[in-house]
C-alpha positions as CSV (number, residue, x, y, z in Angstrom):
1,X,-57.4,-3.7,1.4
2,X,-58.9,-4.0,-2.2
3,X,-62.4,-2.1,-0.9
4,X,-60.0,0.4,0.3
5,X,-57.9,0.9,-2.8
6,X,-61.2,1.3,-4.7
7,X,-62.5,3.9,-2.0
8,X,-59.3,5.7,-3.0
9,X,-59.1,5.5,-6.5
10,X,-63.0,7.1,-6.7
11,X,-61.7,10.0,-4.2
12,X,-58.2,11.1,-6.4
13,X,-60.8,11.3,-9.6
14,X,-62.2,14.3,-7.9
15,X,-65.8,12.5,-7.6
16,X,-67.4,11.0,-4.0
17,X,-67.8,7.4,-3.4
18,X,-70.7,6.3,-4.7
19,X,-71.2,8.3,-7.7
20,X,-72.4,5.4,-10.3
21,X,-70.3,7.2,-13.0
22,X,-67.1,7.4,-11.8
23,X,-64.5,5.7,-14.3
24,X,-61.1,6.1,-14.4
25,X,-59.3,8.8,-16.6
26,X,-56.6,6.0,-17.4
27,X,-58.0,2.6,-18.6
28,X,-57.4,0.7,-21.8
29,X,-61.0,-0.2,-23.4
30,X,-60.5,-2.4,-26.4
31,X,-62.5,-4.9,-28.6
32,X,-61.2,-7.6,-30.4
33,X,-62.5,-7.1,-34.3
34,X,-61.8,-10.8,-35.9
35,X,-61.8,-11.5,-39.4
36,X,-61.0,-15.2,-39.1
37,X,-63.9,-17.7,-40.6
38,X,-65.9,-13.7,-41.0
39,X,-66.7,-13.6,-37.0
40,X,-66.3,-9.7,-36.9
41,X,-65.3,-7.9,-39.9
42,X,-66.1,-8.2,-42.8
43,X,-69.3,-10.2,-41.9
44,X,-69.1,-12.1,-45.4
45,X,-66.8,-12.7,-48.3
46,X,-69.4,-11.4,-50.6
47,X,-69.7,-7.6,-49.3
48,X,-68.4,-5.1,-51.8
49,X,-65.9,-2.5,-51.3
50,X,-68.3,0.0,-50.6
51,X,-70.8,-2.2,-47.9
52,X,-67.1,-3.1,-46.2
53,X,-66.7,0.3,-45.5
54,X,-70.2,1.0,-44.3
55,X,-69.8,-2.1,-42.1
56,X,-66.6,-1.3,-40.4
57,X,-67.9,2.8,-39.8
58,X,-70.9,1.0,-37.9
59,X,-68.8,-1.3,-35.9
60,X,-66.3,1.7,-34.8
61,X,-69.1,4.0,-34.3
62,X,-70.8,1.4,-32.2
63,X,-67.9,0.8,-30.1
64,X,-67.4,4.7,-29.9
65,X,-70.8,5.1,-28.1
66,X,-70.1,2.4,-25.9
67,X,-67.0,4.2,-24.5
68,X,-64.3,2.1,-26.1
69,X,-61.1,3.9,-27.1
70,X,-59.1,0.6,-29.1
71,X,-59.8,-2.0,-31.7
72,X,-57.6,-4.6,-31.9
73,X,-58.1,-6.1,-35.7
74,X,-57.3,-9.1,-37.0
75,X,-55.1,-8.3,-40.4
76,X,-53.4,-11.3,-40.6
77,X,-55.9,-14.4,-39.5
78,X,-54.0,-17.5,-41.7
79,X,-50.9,-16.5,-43.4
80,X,-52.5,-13.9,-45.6
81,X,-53.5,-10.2,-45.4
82,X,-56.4,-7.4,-45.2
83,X,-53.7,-5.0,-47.1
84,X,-51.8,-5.1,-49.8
85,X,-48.6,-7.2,-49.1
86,X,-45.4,-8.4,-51.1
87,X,-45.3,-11.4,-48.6
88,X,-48.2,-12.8,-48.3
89,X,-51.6,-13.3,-50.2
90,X,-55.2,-11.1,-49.9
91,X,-57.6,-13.3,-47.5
92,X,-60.3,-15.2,-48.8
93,X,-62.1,-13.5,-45.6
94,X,-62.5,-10.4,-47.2
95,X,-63.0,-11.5,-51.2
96,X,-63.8,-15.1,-50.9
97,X,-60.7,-15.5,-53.0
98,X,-57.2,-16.3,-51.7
99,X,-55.6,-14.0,-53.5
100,X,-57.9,-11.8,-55.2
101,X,-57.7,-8.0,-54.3
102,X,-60.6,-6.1,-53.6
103,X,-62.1,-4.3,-56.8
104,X,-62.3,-1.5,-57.3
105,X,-59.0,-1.3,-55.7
106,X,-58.6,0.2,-51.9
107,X,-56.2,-0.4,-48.6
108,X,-58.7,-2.0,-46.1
109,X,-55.9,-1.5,-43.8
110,X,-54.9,2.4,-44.2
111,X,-59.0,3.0,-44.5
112,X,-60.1,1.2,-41.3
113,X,-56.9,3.0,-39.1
114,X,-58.4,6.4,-40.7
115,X,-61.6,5.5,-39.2
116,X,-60.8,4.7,-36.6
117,X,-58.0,7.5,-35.7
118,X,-60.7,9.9,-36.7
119,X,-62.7,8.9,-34.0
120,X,-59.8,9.5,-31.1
121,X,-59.3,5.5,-30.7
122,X,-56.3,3.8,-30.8
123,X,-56.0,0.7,-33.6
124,X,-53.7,-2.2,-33.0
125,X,-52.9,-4.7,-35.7
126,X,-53.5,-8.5,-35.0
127,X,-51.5,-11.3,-36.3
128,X,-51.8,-14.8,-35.6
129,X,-48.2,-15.6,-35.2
130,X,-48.2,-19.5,-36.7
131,X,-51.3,-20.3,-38.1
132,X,-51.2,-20.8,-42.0
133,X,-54.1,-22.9,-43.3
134,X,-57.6,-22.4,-41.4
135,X,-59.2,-25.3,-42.6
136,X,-57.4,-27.8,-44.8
137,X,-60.8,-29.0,-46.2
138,X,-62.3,-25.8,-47.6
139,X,-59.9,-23.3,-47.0
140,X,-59.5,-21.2,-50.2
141,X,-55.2,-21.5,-51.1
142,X,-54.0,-18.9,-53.9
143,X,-50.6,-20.8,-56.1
144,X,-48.5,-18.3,-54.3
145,X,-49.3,-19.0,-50.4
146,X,-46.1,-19.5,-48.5
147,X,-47.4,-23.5,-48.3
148,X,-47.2,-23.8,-52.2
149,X,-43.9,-21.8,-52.7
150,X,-42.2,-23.3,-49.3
151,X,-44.4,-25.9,-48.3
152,X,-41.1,-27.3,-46.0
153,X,-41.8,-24.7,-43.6
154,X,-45.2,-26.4,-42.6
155,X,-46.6,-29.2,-40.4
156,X,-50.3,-30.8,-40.5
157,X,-51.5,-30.8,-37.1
158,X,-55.5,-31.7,-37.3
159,X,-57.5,-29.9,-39.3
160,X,-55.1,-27.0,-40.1
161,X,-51.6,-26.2,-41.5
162,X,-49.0,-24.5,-39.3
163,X,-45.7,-22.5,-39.7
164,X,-43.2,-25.1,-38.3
165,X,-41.8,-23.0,-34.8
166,X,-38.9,-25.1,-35.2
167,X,-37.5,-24.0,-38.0
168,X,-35.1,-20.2,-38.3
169,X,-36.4,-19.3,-41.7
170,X,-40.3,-19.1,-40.2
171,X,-39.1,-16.6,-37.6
172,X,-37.3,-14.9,-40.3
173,X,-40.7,-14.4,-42.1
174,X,-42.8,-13.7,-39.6
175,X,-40.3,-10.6,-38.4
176,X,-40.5,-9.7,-42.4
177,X,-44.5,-9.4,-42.1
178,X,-44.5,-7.7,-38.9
179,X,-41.7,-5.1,-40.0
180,X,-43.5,-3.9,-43.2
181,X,-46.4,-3.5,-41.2
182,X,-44.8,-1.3,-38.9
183,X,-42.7,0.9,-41.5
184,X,-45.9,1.2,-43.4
185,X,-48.9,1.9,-41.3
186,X,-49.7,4.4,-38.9
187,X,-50.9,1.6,-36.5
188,X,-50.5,2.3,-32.2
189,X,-49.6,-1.2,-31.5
190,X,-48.5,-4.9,-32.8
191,X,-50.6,-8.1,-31.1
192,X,-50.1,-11.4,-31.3
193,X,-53.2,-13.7,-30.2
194,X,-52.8,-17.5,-28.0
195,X,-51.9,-19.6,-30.9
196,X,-48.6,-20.0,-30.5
197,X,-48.0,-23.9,-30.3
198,X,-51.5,-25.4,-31.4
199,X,-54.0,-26.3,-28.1
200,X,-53.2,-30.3,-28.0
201,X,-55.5,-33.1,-29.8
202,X,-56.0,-35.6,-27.5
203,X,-54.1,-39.0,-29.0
204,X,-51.8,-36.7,-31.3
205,X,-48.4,-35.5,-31.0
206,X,-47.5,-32.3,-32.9
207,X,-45.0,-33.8,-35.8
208,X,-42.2,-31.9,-35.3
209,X,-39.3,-34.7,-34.3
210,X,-37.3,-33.9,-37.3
211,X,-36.7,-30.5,-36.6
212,X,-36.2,-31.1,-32.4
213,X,-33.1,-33.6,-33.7
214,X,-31.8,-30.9,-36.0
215,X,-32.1,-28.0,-33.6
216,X,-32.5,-29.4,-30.0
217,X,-29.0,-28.5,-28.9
218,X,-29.6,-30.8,-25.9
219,X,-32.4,-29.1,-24.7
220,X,-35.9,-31.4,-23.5
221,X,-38.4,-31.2,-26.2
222,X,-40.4,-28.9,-24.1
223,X,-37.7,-26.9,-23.5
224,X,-37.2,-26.3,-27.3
225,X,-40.2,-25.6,-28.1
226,X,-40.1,-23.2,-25.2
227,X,-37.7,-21.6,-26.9
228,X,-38.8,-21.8,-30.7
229,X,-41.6,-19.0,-29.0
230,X,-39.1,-17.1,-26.6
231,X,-36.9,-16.4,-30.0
232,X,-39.9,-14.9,-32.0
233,X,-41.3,-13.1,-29.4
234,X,-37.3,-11.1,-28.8
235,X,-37.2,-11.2,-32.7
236,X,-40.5,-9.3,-33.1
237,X,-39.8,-6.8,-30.3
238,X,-36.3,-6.0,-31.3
239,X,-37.6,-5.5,-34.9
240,X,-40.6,-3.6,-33.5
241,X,-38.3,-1.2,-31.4
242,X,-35.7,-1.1,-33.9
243,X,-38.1,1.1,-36.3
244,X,-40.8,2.6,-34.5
245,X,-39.2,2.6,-30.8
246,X,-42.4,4.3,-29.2
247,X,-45.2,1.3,-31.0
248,X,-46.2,-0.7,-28.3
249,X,-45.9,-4.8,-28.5
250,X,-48.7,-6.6,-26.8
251,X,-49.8,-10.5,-26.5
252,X,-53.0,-11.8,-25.8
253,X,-52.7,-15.4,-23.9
254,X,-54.5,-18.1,-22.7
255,X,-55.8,-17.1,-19.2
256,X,-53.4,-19.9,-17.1
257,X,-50.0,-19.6,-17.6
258,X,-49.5,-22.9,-15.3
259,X,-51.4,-24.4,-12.8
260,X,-50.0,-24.0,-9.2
261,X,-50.2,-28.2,-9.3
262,X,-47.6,-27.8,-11.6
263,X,-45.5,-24.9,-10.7
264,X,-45.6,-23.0,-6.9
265,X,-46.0,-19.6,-8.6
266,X,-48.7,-21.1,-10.5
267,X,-52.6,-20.0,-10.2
268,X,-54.5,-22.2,-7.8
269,X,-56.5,-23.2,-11.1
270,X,-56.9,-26.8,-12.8
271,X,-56.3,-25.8,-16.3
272,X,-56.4,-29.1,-18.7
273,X,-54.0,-27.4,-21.2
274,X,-51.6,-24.2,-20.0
275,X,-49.2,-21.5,-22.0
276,X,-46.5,-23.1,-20.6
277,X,-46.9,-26.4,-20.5
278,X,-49.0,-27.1,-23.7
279,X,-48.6,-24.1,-25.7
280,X,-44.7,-23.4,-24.8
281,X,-45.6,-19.8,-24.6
282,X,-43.5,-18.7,-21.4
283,X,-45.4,-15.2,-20.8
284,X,-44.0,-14.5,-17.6
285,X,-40.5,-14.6,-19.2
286,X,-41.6,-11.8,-22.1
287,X,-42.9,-10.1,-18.9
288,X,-40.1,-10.3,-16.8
289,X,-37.2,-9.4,-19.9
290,X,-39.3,-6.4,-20.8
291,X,-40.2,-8.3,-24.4
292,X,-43.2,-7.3,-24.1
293,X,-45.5,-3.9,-23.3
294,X,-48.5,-5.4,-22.2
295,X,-50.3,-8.9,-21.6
296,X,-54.1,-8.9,-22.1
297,X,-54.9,-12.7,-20.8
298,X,-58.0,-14.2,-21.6
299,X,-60.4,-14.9,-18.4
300,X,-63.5,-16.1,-20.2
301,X,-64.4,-18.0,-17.0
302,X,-66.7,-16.8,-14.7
303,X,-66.3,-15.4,-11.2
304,X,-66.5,-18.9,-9.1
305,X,-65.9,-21.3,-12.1
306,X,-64.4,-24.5,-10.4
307,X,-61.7,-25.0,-12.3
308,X,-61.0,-21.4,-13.4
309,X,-61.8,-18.7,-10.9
310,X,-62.3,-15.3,-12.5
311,X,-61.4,-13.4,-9.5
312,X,-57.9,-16.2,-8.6
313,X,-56.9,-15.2,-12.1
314,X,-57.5,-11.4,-12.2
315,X,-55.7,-11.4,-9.1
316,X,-52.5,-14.0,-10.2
317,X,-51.8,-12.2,-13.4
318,X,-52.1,-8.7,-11.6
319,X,-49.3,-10.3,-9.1
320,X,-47.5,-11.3,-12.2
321,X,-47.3,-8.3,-14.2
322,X,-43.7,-7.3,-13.8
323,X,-44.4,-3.3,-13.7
324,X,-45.7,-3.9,-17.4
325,X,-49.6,-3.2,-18.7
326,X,-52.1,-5.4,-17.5
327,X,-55.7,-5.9,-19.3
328,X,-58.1,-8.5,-19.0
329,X,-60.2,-10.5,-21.7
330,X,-63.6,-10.5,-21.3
331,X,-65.6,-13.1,-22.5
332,X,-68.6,-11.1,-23.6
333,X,-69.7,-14.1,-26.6
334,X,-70.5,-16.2,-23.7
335,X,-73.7,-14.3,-22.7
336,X,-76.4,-16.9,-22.1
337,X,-74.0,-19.7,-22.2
338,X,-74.8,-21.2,-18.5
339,X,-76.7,-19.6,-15.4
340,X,-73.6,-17.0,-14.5
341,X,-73.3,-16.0,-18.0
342,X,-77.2,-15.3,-17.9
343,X,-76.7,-13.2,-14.9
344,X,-76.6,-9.3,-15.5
345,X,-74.3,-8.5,-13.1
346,X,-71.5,-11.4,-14.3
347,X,-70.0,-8.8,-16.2
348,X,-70.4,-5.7,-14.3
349,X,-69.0,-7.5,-11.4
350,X,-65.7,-8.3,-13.4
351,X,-65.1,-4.6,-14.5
352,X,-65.6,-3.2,-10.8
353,X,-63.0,-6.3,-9.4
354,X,-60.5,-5.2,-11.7
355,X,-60.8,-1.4,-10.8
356,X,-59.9,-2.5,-7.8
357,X,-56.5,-3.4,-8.6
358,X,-54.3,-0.8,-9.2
359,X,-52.6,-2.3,-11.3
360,X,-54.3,-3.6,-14.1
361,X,-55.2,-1.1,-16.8
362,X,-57.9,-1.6,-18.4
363,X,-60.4,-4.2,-20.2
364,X,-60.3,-6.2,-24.5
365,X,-63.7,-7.7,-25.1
366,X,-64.3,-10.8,-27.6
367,X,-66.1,-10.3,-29.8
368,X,-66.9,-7.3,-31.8
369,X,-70.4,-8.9,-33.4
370,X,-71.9,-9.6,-30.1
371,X,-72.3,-5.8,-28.5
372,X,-74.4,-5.8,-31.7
373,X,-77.0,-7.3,-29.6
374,X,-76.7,-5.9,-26.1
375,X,-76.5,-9.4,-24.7
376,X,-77.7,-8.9,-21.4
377,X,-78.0,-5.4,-21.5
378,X,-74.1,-4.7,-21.6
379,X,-73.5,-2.5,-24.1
380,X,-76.3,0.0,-22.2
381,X,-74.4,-0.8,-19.6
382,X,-71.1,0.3,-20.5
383,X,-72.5,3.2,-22.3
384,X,-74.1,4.5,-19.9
385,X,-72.8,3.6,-16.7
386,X,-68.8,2.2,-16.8
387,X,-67.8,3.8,-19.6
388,X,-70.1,7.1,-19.4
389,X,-67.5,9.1,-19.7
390,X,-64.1,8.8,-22.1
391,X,-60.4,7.2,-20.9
392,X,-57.3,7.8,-22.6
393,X,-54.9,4.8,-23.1
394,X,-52.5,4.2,-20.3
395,X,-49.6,5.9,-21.0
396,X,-46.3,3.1,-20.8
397,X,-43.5,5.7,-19.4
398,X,-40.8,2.6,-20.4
399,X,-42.0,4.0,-23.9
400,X,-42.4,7.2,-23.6
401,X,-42.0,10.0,-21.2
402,X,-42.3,13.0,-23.0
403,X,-44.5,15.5,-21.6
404,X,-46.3,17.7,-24.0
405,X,-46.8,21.5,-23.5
406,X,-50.3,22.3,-22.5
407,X,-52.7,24.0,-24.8
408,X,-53.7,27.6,-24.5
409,X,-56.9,29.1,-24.5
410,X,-59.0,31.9,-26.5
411,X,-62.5,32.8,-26.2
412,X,-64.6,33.0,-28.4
413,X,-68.2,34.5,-28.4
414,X,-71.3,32.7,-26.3
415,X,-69.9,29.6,-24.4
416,X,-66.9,28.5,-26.8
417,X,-63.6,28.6,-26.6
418,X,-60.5,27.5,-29.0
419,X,-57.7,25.4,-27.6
420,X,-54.5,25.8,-29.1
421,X,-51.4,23.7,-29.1
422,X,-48.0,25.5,-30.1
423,X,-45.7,22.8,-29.6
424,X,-43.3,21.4,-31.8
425,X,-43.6,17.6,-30.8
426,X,-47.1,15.7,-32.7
427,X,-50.1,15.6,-30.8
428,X,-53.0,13.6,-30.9
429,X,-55.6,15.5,-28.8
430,X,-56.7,17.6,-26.3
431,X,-58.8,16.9,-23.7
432,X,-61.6,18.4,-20.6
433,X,-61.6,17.7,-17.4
434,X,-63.4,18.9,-14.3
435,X,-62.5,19.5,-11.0
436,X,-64.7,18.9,-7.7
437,X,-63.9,21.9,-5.6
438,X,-61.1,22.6,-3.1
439,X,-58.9,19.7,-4.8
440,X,-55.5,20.4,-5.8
441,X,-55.7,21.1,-9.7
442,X,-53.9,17.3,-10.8
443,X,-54.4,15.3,-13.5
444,X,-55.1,12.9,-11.0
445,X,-57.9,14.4,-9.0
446,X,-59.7,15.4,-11.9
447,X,-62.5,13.9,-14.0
448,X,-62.2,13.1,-17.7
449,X,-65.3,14.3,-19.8
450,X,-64.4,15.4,-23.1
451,X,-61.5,14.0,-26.0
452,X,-60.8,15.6,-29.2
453,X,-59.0,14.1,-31.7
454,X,-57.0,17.2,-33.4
455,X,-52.9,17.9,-34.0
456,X,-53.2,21.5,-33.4
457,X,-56.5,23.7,-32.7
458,X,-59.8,22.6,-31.6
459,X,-63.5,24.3,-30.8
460,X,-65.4,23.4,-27.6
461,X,-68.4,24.3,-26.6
462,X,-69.0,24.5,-23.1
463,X,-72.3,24.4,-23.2
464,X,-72.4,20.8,-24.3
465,X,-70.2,19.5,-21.5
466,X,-72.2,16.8,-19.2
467,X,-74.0,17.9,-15.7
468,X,-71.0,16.9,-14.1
469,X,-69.3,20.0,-15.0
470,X,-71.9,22.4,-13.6
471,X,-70.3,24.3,-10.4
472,X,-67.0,22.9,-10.8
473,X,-64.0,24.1,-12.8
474,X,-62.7,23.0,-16.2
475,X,-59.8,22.4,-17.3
476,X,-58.1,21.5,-20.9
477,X,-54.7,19.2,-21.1
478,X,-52.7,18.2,-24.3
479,X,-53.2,14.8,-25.0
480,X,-49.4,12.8,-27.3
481,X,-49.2,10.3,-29.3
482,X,-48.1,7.9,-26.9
483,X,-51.5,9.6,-24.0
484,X,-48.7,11.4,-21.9
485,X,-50.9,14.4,-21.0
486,X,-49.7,18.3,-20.2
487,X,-50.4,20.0,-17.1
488,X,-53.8,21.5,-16.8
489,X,-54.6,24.9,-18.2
490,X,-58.0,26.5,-16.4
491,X,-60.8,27.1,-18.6
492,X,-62.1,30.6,-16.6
């Protein structure tokens, strides 16, 4: 049934089976960019103002040629912030400093969502929800961190320093952080990473007793804890909703949500640690209430692992979706980590699984560095192959259902033409598509080839369309904010 799907979804995109560069005109192709311990971006505490900029234009223009249309971006790795904030302090990631704003002065925030917007992809701010203290050993801590003005609202828990779940005024905060964020910035979405309850230490119990007696209203221990995360997650996406009701709320788990061991609707999996039982993060419940827009787990195992199938999980979480966004994580920083992760075709052979399933949307990568190397090829692979030619990001009609007028269309002299839009509502783009002959002129049946990023008039040049366009007929469609297209207009 899955082969035939497949068969199906290559004939409605107006290409025959078999044509290496079909992709789907639909599909969400993002990268987690993280700033945490300088994995990503920026690769050191010592760049200036002026190579942090160079270095995040060459990420997003290396992830534009690969065909990816999102970034997802770390801003807020450890209870501090890459932007200016009256909550919380700079982060030592980006000026070595807790603290210490970049000099001379500039919004590493406002600038890396202008990049990237510029370029027609999508930017989604990433928090990590709980974390505070990345390293209590050589962490750098400015005098006004939350943990030296409230250090009540903190537990020690290995290595690190937490926001105590347990405790109302830490959700209060967090919602604070997350709302200024979304009045502020022009960002497309708000994500929120695994770390919700820290992964266990073997031999350790996480020290919150104290606040289970104060707070447990009879509940289990587990149970509470369950519920410390089900309150911040409602929190977040009524505050979300309540300003920008179109911004879209997305989480990034761990890639079991319980073994079936453990649970009947459980994966047939033998996780060691799960979001549910370990973690207390109950995705299925966001799912299911409609707290959240879409779940990206994080299935860095390969196809076949023993304990952690690939292909069980892709096909669990695309039976537990609830009729919301699904996306997977890849595990791209695991090329040349064992035999599968040395094979070519490991990833490849994820990508066309999930294009298999109708429901799931789309593909996040971790991490941004490694496509710096083409580990195994990949990022030729993607260019030039999977991602040859341009998605848009699905549209969520539980969001937004607008449909935007289509453009209109002047000639110009030679082979160009100027789109127009004449609509009242914003727009973020138009886009070409092409048509294989004798199918019905749908958004469906058609190939996407060409995006471009404008709010109101745009020159193409027809010339410069891709081979795939010869002999068949073009179309333009107006592209919103929230990638509801228009109907097709013929390009004659």
């Amino acid at each position: 049934m899955k082969k035939f799907l497949a068969f199906c979804l290559i004939v409605v995109a107006g290409l025959e089976p078999g044509i290496a560069q079909y992709s789907p005109n639909y599909e969400f192709r993002g990268v987690w960019v993280a700033s945490v311990s300088n994995i990503d971006w920026p690769s050191k505490k010592t760049l200036s103002v002026a190579e942090q900029k160079e270095e995040f234009i060459r990420l997003v223009e290396m992830h534009k040629r690969n065909g990816m249309n999102a970034l997802i971006v770390q801003v807020r790795p450890a209870a501090d912030a890459l932007y200016p904030s009256a909550y919380e302090p700079w982060s030592e990631f980006l000026t070595g400093k807790q603290g210490q704003a970049p000099v001379p002065f500039y919004d590493p925030l406002a600038f890396m969502i202008g990049e990237t917007h510029k370029r027609g992809m999508e930017f989604h701010a990433w928090l990590n929800p709980y974390r505070a203290v990345f390293n209590m050993r050589n962490s750098s801590i400015a005098s006004n961190h939350l943990t030296k003005t409230h250090p009540e609202w903190f537990l020690v828990y290995g290595d690190k320093k937490y926001f105590n779940p347990g405790l109302p005024q830490v959700r209060q905060h967090t919602v604070k952080v997350v709302e200024d964020l979304v009045k502020r910035y022009d960002i497309d979405g708000i994500h929120l990473d695994d770390y919700f309850y820290p992964y266990r230490i073997a031999g350790k119990e996480f020290p919150d007793a104290k606040e289970y007696k104060r707070y447990g209203n009879g509940l289990s221990k587990d149970e509470w804890r369950r519920s410390n995360c089900d309150s911040i997650i409602y929190d977040l996406f009524t505050a979300i909703k309540a300003i920008k009701p179109k911004l879209r709320f997305g989480i990034s788990p761990f890639g079991i949500w319980r073994n079936k061991s453990q649970d009947p609707m459980g994966s047939d999996t033998k996780g060691g640690q799960t979001n549910y039982d370990d973690l207390y993060a109950d995705i299925l419940l966001w799912l299911e209430k409609g707290w959240i827009d879409y779940v990206a787990p994080q299935l860095y195992w390969e196809r076949g692992h023993k304990l952690a199938n690939y292909d069980v999980l892709l096909e669990w979480w695309n039976d537990h979706a609830y009729g919301k966004d699904l996306y997977i994580g890849h595990g791209i920083y695991r090329a040349g980590s064992n035999a599968a992760w040395r094979d070519p075709n490991e990833l490849p052979e994820q990508i066309r699984e999930l294009r298999t399933y109708p429901t799931t949307r789309g593909s996040i990568y971790f991490n941004s560095k490694v496509f710096e190397s083409n580990p195994n090829g990949w990022s030729d692979s993607l260019r030039n192959h999977y991602y040859r030619y341009p998605a848009l990001v699905p549209a969520m009609p539980w969001v937004d259902n607008t449909v935007p007028i289509q453009p209109l269309v002047e000639k110009l002299e030679g082979n160009k033409i100027k789109l127009v839009y004449k609509g009242e509502e914003k727009i973020k783009a138009f886009a070409i598509l092409v048509l294989q002959p004798g199918a019905e002129p749908q958004f469906i049946n058609t190939q996407l080839v060409q995006v471009i990023p404008t709010s109101k008039t745009a020159t193409v040049d027809l010339g410069s369309l891709p081979d795939i366009a010869t002999g068949k007929k073009i179309y333009a469609i107006t592209v919103n904010p929230n990638n509801n297209v228009s109907q097709l207009t013929e390009i004659r």
